[in-house]
N, C-alpha and C positions, 0 to 999 in steps of 0.2 A: 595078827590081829591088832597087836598096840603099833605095828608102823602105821596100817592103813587108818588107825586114828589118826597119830601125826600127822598124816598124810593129807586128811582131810581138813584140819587146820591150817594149810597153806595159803590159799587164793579168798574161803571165806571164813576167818578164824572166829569162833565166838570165844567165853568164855576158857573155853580149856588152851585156846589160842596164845593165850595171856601166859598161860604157864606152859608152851612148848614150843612156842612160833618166836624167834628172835626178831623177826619182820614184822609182829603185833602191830602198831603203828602205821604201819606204811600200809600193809595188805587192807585191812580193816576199814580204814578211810579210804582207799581205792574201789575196795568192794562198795562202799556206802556210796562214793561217786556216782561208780557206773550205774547201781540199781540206779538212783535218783530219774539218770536223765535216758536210760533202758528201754523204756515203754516209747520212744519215737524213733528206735529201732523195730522195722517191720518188713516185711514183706518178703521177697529172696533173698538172703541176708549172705555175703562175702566177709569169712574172718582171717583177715592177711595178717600172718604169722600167727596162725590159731593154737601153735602147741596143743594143748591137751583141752584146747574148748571150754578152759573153766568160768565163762561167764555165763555160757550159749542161754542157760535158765533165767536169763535178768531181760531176755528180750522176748519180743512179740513176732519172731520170723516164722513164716511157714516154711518156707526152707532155709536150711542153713548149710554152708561151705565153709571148710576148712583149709586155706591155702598157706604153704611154706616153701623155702627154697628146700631145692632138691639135695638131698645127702644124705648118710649113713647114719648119722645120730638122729635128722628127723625122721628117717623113714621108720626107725624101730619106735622111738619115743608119742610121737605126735600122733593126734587125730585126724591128719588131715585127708581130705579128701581129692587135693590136687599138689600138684607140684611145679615148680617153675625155676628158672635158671638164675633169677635175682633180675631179671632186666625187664623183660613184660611177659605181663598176666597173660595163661589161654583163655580167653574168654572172649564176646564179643563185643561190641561198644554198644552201652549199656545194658547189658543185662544185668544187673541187678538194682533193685532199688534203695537198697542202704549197705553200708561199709564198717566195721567193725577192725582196727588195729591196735593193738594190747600193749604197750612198752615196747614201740620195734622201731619208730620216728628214731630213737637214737643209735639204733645200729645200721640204721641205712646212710651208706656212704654218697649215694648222689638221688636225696631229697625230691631233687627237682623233678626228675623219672618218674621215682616210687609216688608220687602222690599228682603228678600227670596220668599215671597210669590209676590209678585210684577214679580221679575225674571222666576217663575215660569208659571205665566197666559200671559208673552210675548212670541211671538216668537220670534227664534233668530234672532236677528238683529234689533230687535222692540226698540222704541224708550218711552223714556220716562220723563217727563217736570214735575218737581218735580219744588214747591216755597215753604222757609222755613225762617221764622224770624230771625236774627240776633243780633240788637238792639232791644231789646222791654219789654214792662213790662209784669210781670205774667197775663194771661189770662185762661180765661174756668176754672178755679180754680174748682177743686185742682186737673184737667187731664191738667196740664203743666208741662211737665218734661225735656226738653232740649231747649240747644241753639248751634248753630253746627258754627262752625270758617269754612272757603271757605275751609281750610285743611283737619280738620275731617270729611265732608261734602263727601268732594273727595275718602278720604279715607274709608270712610264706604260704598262709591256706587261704589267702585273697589275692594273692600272684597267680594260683592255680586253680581260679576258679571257683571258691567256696567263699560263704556266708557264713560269720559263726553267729550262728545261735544262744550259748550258754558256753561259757569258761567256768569253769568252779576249781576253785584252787583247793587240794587235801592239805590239812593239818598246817594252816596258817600260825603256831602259836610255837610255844616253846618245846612241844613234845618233839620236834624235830632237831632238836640235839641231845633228845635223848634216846631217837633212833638211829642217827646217827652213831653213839658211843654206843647202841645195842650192835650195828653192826661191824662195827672194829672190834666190838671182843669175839662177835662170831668169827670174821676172817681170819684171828689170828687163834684161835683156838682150834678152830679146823681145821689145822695140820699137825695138832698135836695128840691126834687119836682122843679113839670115841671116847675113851673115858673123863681125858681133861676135857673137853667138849661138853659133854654131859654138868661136869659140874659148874663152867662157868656160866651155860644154861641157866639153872637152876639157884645157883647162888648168887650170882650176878645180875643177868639178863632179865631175868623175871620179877628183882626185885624193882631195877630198874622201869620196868615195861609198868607195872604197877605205882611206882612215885612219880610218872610222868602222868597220871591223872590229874595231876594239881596245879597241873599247864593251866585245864579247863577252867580256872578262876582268874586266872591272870589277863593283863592285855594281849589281842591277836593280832598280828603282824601281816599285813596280807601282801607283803615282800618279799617272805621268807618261807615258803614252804615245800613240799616233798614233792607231790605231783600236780599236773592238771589234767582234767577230763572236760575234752570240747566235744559239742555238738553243733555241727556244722551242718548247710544243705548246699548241693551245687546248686550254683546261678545257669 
């Protein structure tokens, strides 16, 4: 009972978020991104690299898919609903009319593919709500290969065919090194069993998660922050 609370504090933390989630910060304004720009997700919806589908509630699709590369951890883990080899989608050209991809712009190794094929399974005119890291430490080691500035971002989703719509940058201000130091005491805690983990949780991380509220008076920086969340439509 009390994991699948934690549990649930993960992708939309609210309050108990604050004192369980080391990623408070980051998820919280991610979650607030994507609802924001959500509702122009519509219609057959494709979620490339959908994991466990934790937004699928923030959009307006009548259907929804879930797509991941094929393998052992996703097939047990994931929600998905199709599988593919990393190279090209099964699907047809254009069948769907919006695109949905979660944090995975930086674990694909050849960009150009992954989001040619993307332009490909939209129709024209289809939209597509892409979130990708900016600030952040190596992760999924050793499938993390890029970090994309709001610039090269733009410009590699206008080589392939998209318009953006809206960029909104999460957590423009100082609480982003204070999720940052949340997440080095996590990583370096998590190997030292659950119990030092627990406490640096709780003694550390939460108090921290909590004095990073006093960012929100300070000047915001919009240079410096965690992620962005684009909404894009193909031309």
């Amino acid at each position: 009972m009390l994991k699948k609370l934690i549990q649930s504090q993960y992708f939309n933390p609210g309050p108990l978020g604050i004192i369980v989630n080391p990623f408070y910060i980051a998820r919280r304004s991610l979650y607030l991104g994507i609802r924001e720009l959500g509702s122009s997700v519509t219609g057959k919806t494709l979620d490339v690299g959908c994991a466990t589908k934790p937004y699928e509630n923030l959009f307006r699709s009548e259907i929804y898919h879930g797509l991941e590369i094929e393998s052992t951890v996703h097939s047990e883990e994931s929600k998905a609903d199709f599988y593919y080899d990393g190279n090209v989608f099964p699907f047809r050209d254009g069948e769907y009319d919006s695109v949905v991809t979660n944090q995975v712009l930086e674990h694909v190794f050849n960009p150009d593919q992954f989001l040619s094929e993307i332009n490909r399974v939209l129709k024209p005119g289809g939209t597509l709500l892409l979130t990708v890291p900016f600030v952040w430490d190596e992760h999924e080691q050793p499938y993390d290969y890029a970090r994309y500035s709001s610039f090269g971002l733009k410009s590699l989703l206008e080589k392939h065919g998209f318009e953006i719509l809206r960029l909104h940058k999460t957590v423009p201000d100082l609480r982003v090194l204070f999720q940052l130091l949340n997440g080095y005491l996590y990583k370096v805690s998590a190997s030292k069993g659950f119990l030092i983990k627990q406490i640096v949780q709780y003694l550390l991380i939460f108090p921290l998660t909590l004095l990073s509220f006093i960012a929100l008076i300070l000047p915001r920086n919009p240079d410096f922050f965690l992620d962005q969340v684009v909404l894009a439509r193909k031309r």
